[in-house]
TIRO-2110 file (N, C-alpha, C; in Angstrom, 1 decimal):
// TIRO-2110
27.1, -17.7, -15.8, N, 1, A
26.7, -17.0, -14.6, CA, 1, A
25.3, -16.5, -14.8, C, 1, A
24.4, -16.6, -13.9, N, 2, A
22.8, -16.0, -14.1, CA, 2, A
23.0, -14.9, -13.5, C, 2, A
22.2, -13.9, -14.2, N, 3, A
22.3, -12.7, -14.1, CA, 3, A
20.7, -12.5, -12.9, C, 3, A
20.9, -11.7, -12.2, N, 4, A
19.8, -11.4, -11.4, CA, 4, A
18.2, -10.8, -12.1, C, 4, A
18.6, -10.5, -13.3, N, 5, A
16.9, -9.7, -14.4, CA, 5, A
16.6, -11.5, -14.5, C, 5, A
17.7, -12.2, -15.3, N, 6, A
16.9, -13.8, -15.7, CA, 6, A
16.2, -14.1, -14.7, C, 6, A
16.8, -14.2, -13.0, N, 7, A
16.3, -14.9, -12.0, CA, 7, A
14.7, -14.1, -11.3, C, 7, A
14.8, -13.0, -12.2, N, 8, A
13.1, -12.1, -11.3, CA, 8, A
12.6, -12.2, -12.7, C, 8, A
12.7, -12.8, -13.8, N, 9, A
11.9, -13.0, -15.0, CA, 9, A
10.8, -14.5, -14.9, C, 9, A
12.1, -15.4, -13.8, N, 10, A
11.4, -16.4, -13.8, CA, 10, A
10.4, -16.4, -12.6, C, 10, A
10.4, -15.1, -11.7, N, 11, A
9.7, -15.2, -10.5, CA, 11, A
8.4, -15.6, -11.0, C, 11, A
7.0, -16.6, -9.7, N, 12, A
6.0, -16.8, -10.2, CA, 12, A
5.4, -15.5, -10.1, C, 12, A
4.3, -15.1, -10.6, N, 13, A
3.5, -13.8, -10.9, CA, 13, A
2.1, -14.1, -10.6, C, 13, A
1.2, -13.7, -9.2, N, 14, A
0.1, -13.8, -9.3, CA, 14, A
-1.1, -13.8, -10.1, C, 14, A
-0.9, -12.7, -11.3, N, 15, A
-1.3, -12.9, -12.1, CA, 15, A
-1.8, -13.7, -13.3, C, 15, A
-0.8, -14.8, -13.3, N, 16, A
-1.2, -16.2, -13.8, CA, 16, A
-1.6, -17.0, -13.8, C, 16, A
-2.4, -16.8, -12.6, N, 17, A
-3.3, -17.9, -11.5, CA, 17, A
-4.6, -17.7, -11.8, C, 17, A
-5.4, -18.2, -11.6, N, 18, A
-7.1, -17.9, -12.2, CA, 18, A
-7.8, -17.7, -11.4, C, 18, A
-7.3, -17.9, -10.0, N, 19, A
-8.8, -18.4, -9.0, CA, 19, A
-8.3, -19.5, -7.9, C, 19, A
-8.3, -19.0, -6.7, N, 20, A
-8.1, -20.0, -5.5, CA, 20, A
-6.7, -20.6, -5.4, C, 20, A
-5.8, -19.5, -5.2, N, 21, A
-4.2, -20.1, -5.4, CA, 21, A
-3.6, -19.6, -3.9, C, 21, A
-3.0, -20.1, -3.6, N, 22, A
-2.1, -19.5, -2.5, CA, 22, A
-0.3, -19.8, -2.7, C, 22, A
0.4, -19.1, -2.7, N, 23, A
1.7, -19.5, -2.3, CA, 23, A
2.4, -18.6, -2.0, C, 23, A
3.7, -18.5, -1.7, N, 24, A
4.2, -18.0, -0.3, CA, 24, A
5.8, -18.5, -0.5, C, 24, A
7.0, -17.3, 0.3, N, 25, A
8.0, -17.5, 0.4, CA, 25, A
8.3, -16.9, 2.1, C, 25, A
8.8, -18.2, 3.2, N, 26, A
8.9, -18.2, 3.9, CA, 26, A
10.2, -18.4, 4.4, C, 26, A
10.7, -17.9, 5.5, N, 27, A
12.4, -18.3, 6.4, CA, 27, A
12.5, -19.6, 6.4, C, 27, A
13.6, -20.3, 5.9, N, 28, A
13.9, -21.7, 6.2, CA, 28, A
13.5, -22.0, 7.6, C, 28, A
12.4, -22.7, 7.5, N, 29, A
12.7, -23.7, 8.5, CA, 29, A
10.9, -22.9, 9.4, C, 29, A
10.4, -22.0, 8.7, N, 30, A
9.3, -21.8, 9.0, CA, 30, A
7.8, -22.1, 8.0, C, 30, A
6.8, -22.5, 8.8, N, 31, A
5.6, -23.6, 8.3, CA, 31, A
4.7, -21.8, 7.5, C, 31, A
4.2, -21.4, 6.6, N, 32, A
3.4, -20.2, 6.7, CA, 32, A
1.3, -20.9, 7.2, C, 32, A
2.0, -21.4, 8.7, N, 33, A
0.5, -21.2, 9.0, CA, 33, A
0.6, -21.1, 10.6, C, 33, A
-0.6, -20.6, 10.8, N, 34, A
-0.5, -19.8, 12.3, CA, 34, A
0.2, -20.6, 13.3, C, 34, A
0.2, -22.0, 13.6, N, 35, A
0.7, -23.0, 14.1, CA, 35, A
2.2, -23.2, 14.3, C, 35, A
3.0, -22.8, 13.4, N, 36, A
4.5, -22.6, 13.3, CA, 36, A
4.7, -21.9, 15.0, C, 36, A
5.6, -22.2, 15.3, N, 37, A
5.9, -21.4, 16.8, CA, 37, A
6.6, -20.3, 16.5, C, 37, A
6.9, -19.7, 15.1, N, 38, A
7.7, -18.9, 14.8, CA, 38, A
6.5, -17.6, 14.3, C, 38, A
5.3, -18.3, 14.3, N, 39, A
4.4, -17.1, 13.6, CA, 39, A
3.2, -17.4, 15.1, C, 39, A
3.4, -17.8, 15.5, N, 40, A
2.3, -18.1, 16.9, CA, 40, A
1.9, -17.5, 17.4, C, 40, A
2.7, -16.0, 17.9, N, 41, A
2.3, -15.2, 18.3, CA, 41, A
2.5, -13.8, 17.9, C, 41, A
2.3, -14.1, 16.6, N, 42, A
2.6, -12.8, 15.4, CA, 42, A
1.2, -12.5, 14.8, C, 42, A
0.8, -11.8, 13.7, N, 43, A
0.1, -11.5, 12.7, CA, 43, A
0.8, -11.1, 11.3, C, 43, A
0.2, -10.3, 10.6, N, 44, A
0.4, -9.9, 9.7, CA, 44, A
-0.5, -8.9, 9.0, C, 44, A
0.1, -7.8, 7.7, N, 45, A
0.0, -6.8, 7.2, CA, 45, A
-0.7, -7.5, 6.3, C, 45, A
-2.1, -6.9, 5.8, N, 46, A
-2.4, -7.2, 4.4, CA, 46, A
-2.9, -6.0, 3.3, C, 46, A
-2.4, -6.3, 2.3, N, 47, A
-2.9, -5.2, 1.5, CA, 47, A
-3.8, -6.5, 0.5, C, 47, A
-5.2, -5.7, -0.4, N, 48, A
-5.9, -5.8, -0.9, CA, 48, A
-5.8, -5.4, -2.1, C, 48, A
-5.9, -6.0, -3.4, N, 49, A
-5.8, -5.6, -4.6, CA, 49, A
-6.9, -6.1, -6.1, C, 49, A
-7.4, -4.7, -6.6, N, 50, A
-8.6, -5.6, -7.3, CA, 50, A
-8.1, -5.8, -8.8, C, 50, A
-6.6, -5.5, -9.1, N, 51, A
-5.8, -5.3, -10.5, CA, 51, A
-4.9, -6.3, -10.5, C, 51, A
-5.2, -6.9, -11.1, N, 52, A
-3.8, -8.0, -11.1, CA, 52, A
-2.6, -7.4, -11.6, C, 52, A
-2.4, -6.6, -12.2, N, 53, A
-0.8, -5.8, -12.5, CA, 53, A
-0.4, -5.2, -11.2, C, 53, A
-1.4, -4.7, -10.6, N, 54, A
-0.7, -4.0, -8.8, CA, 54, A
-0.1, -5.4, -8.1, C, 54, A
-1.0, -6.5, -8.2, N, 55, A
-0.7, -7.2, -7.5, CA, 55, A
0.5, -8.3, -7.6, C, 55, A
0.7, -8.0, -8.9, N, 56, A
2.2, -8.7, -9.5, CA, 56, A
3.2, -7.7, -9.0, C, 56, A
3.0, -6.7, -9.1, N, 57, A
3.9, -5.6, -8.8, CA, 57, A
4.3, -6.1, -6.9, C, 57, A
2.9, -5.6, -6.6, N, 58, A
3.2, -5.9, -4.7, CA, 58, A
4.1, -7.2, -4.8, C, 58, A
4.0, -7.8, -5.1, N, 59, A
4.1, -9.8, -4.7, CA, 59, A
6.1, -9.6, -5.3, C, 59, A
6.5, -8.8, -6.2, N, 60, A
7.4, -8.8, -6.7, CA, 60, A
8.4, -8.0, -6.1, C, 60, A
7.5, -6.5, -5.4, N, 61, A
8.8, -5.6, -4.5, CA, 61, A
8.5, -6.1, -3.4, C, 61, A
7.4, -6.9, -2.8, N, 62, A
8.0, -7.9, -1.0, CA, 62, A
8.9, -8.6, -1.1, C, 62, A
9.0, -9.4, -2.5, N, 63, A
10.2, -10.9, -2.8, CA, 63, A
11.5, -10.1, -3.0, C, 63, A
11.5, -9.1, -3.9, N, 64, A
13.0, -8.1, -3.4, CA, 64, A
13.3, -7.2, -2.5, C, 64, A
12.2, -6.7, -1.0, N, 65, A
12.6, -6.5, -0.3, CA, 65, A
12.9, -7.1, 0.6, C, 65, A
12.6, -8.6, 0.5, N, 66, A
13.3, -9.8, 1.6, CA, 66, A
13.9, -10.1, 1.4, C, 66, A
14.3, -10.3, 0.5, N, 67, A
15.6, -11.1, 0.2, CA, 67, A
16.9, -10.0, 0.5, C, 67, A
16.6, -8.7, 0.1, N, 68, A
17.4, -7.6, 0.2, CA, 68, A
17.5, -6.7, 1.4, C, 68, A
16.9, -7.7, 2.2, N, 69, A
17.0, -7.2, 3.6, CA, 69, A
17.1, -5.4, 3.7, C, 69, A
15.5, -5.4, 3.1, N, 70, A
15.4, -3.5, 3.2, CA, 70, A
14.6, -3.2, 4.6, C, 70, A
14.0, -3.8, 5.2, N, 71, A
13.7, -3.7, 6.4, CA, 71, A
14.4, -4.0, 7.6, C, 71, A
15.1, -2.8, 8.8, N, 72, A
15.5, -3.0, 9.7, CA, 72, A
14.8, -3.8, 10.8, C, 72, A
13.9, -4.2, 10.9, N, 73, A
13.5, -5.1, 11.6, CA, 73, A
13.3, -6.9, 10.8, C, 73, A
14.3, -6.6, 9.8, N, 74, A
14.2, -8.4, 9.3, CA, 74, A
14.1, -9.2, 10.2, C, 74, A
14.8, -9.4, 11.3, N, 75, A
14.6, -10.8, 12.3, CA, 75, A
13.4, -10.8, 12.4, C, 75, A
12.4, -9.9, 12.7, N, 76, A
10.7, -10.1, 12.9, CA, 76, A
9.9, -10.3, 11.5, C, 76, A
10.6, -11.0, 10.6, N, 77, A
9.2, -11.2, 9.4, CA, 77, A
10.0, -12.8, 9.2, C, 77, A
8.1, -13.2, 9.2, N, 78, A
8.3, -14.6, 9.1, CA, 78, A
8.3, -14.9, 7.2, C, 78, A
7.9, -14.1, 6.6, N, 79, A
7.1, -14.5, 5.2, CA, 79, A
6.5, -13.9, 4.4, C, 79, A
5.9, -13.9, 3.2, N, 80, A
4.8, -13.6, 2.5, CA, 80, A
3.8, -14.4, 1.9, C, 80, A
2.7, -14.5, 2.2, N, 81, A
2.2, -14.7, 1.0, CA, 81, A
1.1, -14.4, 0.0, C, 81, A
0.6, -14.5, -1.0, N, 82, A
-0.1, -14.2, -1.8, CA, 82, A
-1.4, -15.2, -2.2, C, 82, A
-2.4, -14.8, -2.0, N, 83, A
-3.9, -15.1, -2.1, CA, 83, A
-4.2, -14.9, -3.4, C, 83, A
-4.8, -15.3, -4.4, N, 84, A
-5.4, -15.1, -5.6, CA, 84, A
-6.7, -15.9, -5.2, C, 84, A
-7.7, -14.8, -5.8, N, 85, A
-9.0, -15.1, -5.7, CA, 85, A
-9.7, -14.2, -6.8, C, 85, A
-10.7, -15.0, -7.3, N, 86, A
-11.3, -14.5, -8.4, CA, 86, A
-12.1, -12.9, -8.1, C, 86, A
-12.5, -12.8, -7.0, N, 87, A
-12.8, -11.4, -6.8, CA, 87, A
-11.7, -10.0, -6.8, C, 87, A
-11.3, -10.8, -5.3, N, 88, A
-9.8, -9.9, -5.0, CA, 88, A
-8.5, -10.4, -4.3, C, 88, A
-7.6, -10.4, -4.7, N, 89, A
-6.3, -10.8, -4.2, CA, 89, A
-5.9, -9.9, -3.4, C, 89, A
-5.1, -10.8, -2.5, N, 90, A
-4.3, -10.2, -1.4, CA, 90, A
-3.1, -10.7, -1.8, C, 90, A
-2.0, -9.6, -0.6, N, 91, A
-0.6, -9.9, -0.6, CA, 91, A
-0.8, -9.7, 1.2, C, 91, A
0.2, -11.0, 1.8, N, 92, A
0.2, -10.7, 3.8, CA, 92, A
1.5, -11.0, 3.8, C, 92, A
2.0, -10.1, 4.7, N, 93, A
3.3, -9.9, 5.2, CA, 93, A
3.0, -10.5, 6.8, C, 93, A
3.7, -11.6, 6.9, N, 94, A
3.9, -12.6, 8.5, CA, 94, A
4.5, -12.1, 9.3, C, 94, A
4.8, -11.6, 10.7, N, 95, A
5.1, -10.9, 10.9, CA, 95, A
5.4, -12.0, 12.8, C, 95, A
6.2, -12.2, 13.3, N, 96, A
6.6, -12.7, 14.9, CA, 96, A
6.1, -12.1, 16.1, C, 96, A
5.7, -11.4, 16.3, N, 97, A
5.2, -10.7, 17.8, CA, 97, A
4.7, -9.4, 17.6, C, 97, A
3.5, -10.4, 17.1, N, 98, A
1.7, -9.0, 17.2, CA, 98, A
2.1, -8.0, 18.3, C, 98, A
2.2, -8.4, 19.0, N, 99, A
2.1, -7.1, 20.6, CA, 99, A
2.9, -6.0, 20.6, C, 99, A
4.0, -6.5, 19.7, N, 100, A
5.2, -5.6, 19.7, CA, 100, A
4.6, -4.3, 19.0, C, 100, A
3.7, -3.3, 18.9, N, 101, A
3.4, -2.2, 18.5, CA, 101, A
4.4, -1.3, 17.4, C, 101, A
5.7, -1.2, 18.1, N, 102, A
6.3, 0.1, 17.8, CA, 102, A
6.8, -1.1, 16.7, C, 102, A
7.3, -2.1, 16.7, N, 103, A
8.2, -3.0, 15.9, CA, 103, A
7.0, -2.9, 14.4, C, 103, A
5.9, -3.0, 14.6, N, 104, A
4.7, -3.6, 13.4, CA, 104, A
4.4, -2.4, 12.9, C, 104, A
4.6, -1.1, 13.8, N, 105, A
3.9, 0.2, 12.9, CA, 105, A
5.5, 0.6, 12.2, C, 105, A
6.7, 0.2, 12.3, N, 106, A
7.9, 0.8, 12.1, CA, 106, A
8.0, -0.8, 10.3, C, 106, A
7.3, -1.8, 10.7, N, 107, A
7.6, -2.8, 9.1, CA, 107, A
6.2, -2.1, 7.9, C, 107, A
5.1, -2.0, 9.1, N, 108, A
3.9, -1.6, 8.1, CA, 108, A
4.4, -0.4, 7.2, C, 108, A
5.1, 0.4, 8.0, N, 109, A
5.1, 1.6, 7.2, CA, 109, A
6.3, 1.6, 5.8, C, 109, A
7.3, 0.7, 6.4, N, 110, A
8.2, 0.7, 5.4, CA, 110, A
7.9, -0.2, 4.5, C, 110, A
7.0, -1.2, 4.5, N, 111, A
5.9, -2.2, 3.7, CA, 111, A
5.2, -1.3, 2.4, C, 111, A
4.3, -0.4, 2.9, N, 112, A
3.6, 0.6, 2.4, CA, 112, A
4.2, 1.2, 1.4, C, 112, A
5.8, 1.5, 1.9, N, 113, A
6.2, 3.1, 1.1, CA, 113, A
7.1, 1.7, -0.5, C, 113, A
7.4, 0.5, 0.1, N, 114, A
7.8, -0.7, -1.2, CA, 114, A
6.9, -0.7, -1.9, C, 114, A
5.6, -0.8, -1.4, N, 115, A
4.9, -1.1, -2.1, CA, 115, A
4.0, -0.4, -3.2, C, 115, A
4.3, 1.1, -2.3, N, 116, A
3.8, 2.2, -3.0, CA, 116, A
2.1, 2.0, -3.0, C, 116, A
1.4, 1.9, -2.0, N, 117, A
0.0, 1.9, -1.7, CA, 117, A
-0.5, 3.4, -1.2, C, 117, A
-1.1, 4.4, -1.8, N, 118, A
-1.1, 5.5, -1.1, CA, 118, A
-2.8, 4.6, 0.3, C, 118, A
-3.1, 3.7, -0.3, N, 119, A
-4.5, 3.5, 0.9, CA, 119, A
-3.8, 3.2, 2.3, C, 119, A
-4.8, 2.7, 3.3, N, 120, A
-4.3, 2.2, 4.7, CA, 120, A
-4.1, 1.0, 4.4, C, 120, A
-3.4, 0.4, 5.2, N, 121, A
-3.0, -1.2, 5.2, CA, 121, A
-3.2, -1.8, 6.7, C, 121, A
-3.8, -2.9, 6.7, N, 122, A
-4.2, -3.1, 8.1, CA, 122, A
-3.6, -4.5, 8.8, C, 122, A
-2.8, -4.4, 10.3, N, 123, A
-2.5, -5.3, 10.6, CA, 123, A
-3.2, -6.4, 11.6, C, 123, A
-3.4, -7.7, 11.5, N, 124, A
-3.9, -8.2, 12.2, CA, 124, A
-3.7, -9.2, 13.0, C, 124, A
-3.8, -9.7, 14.2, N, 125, A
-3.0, -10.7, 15.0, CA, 125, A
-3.6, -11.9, 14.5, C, 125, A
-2.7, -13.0, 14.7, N, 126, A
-3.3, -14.4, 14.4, CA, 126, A
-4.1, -15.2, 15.2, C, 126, A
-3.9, -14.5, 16.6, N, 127, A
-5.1, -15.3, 17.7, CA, 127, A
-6.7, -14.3, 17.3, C, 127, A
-6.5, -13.2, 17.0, N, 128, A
-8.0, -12.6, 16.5, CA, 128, A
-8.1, -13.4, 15.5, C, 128, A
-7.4, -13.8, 14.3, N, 129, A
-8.1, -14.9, 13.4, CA, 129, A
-8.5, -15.9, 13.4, C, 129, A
-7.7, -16.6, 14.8, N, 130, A
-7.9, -17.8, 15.1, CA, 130, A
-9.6, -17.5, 15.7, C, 130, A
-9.8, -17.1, 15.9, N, 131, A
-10.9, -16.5, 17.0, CA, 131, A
-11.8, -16.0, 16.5, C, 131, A
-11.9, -15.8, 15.3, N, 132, A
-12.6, -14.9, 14.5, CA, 132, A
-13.0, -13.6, 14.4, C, 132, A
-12.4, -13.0, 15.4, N, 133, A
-12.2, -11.3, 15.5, CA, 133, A
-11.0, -10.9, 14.6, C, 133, A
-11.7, -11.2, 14.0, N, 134, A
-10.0, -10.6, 12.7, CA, 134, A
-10.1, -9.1, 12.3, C, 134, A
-10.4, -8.5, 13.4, N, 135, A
-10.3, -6.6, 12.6, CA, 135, A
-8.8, -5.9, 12.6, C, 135, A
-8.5, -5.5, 11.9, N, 136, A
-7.2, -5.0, 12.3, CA, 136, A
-7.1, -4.2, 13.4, C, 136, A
-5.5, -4.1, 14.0, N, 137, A
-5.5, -4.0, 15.2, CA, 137, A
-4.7, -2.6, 15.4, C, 137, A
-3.7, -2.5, 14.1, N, 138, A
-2.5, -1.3, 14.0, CA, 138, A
-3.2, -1.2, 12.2, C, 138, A
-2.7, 0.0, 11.8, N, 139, A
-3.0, 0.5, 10.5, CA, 139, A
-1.8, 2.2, 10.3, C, 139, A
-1.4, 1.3, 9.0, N, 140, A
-0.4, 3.0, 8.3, CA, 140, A
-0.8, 3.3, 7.1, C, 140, A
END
């Protein structure tokens, strides 16, 4: 029987990565790029991180709080994923219906308190990206 420590020992870890990595754990049967009809008209949360140990950490309590369904609005998250970049890494939380306000300040916040970020975290819609107005739109 595999014990659940073996199966988060083998998780991958951002930190491993050297530069220009992306990967990502998404809902069966969803694409993580804006195009998906499932993320189309959504955005996502991103936090920023210049420590690769924060950001193993972030990348590791998102992957146990999806799976463990610790957010009451699970049906609205599409994903995560994680950016490695030689400057600064990111972790983005995908998220189904940008518009929905009260739904995105009610995941940001509970995002934040997993993650344990005392900074702001900012959310951004995917048609501002597409568009190149990418400023965030909600912030907790």
């Amino acid at each position: 029987m595999v014990s659940i420590c073996s199966l988060y020992d083998q998780i991958f870890r951002p930190s491993k990565f050297t530069g220009n990595a992306d990967f990502h754990l998404f809902r069966a049967g969803v694409e993580p790029k804006w195009e998906d009809p499932e993320c189309a008209n959504g955005g996502k949360w991103t936090v920023n991180s210049n420590r690769k140990a924060d950001m193993d950490n972030m990348w590791l309590e998102t992957l146990m709080a999806l799976i463990g369904e610790q957010f009451d609005e699970g049906d609205e998250l599409c994903g995560v994923v994680a950016s490695v970049r030689q400057r600064q890494d990111k972790v983005s939380l995908w998220t189904k219906t940008a518009a929905n306000e009260a739904v995105q300040m009610g995941i940001g916040r509970k995002w934040k308190e997993i993650i344990d970020v005392p900074d702001k975290i900012s959310y951004s819609f995917h048609d501002d990206a597409r568009s190149k107005k990418s400023s965030g739109r909600y912030s907790v």
